[in-house]
N, C-alpha and C positions, 0 to 999 in steps of 0.2 A: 154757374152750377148751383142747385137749389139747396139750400142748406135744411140740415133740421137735427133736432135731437136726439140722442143717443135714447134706443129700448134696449132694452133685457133681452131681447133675443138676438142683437146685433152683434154679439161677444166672438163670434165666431168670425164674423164676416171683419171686424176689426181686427183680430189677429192675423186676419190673411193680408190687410191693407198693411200693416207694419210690417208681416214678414217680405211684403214687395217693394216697402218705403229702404228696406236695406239689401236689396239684392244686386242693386247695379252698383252702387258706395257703400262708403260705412260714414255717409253723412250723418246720420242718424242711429248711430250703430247703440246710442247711449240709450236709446229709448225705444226697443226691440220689443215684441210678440212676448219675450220668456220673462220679461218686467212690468208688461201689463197685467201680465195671468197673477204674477206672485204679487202685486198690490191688489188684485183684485180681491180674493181671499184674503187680505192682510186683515187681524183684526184691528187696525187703525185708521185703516182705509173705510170714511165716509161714505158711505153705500147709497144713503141716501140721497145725495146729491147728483148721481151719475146723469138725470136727464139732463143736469147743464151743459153735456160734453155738447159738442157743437160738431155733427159731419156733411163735409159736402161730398156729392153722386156726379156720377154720368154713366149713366145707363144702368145703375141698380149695383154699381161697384162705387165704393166710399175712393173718393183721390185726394180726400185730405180731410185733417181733424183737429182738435186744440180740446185737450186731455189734461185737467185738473191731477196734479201729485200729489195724492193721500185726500188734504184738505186744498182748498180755493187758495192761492196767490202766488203758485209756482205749479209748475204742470210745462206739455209738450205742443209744440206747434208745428205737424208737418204734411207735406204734398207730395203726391207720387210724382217722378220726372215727367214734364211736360205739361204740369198743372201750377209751377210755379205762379202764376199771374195771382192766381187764388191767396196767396199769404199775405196782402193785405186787409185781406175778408178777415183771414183767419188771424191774426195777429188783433185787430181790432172788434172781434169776438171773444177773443181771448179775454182780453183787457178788459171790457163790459162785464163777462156775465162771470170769468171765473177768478177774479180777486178779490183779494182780501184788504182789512182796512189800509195796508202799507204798498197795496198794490200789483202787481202780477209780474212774475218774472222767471222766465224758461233756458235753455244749455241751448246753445248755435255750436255748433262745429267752426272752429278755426280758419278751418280751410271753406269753410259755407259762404262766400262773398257777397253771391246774389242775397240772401236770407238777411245775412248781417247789414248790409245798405238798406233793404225794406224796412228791417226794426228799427233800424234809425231815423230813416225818416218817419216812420209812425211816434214818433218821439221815445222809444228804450235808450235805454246809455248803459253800454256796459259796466259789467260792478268785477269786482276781485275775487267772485268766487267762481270756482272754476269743476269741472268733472274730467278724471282721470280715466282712458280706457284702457285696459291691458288685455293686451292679447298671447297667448300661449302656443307654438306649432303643437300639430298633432305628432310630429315625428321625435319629439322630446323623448328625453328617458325621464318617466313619470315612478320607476320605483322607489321605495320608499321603506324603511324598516320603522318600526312603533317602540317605543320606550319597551324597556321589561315588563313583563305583567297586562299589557295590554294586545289585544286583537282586534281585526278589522272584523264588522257584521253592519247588515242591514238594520236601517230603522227607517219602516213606515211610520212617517210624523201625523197621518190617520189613524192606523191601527193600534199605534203607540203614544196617542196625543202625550196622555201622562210623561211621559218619559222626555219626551221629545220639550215639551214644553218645558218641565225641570230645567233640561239641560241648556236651554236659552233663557232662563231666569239668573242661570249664573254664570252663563257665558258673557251675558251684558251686565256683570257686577250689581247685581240684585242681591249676593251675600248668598248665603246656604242655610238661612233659616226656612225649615222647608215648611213650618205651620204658618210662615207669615206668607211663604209661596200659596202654597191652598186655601188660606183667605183673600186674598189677591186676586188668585183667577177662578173664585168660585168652582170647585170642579163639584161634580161633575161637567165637564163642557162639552159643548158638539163639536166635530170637529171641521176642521174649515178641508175642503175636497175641492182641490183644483182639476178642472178638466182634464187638463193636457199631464198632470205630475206623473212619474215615473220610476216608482218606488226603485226600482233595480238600480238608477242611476242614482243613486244615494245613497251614505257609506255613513257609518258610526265608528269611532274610538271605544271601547268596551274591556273596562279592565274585568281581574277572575271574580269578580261576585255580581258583575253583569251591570255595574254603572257605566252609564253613557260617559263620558270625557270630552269626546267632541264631535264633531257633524259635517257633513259635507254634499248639497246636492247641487244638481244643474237641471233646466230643461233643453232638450233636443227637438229639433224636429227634420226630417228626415230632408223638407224643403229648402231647407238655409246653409249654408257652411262655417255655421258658429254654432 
């Protein structure tokens, strides 16, 4: 299968290769279409780098890739069913083009046996850190009551960067100095617009003078059953 480089226009056609790398398992269920998009847009995520991704084709459909995480030396290594032969390519592309000085090193599924024997004999050794996936039924009782003084409402993390950004400044203990906030992230900012994002599916905490409190979205997509 002929390998080549990740463009700028292939964003699409790669989300459709991971929404099918997870439709028959959840081999791969850690490193999903709705995790590419959201580091896509991340503002820590290296933008500049993306032609290192590495995809191989057959017939003008991507069946396997090795995807850098944020920066070079951990990232994703996967093939659609029936193109397994291909992850020794892709494992040692991997290794080449997208690590870093200590090296490169990607999440196997437990239950991945064939994957886990390839990376060992390309010489990986497993290490002690690990990825946790949780999964939730749709059938749950999902209700929910808010402290006193607060209400649920929408927040476009777009329309509302300000706000939105605030309230991840001290959600990840950045403190509430909000002049060192606004030096920090320089505002005015643009905002970061993901293709697929879904305002509607996103919720805010909002107590009575209309601070955010807290946050909560997902993306969907109508193809997958997660």
């Amino acid at each position: 299968m002929p390998l080549r480089n990740y463009k700028e226009e292939d964003y699409e056609t790669l989300c459709a290769f991971l929404i099918g790398l997870n439709q028959q398992n959840g081999m791969h269920i850690n490193w999903n279409w709705a995790r590419w998009e959201w580091m896509y847009e991340h503002p820590e995520f290296d933008k500049s780098l993306t032609e290192s991704i590495g995809l191989w084709e057959d017939g003008g459909r991507i069946v396997g890739a090795a995807i850098y995480d944020m920066y070079f030396g951990e990232g994703f290594c996967g093939a659609l069913p029936g193109y397994e032969s291909l992850y020794p390519d892709i494992l040692a592309y991997a290794y080449k083009e997208l690590r870093d000085e200590n090296g490169f090193g990607f999440a196997v599924c437990d239950d991945d046996e064939a994957l886990i024997e390839t990376a060992e004999k390309a010489g990986f050794v497993k290490t002690e850190q690990s990825e946790n996936i949780l999964r939730m039924p749709l059938d749950h009782d999902y209700s929910s009551v808010l402290p006193e003084g607060y209400a649920f409402a929408e927040l476009d993390p777009v329309k509302e960067l300000y706000d939105f950004q605030w309230l991840l400044w001290q959600g990840f203990d950045h403190g509430d100095d909000r002049a060192e906030f606004e030096r920090e992230n320089d505002f005015p900012q643009i905002p970061y617009f993901r293709v697929h994002f879904n305002p509607f599916l996103s919720v805010a905490a909002v107590d009575r003078a209309g601070e955010k409190g807290s946050y909560c979205c997902l993306w969907y997509d109508e193809k997958t059953d997660y």
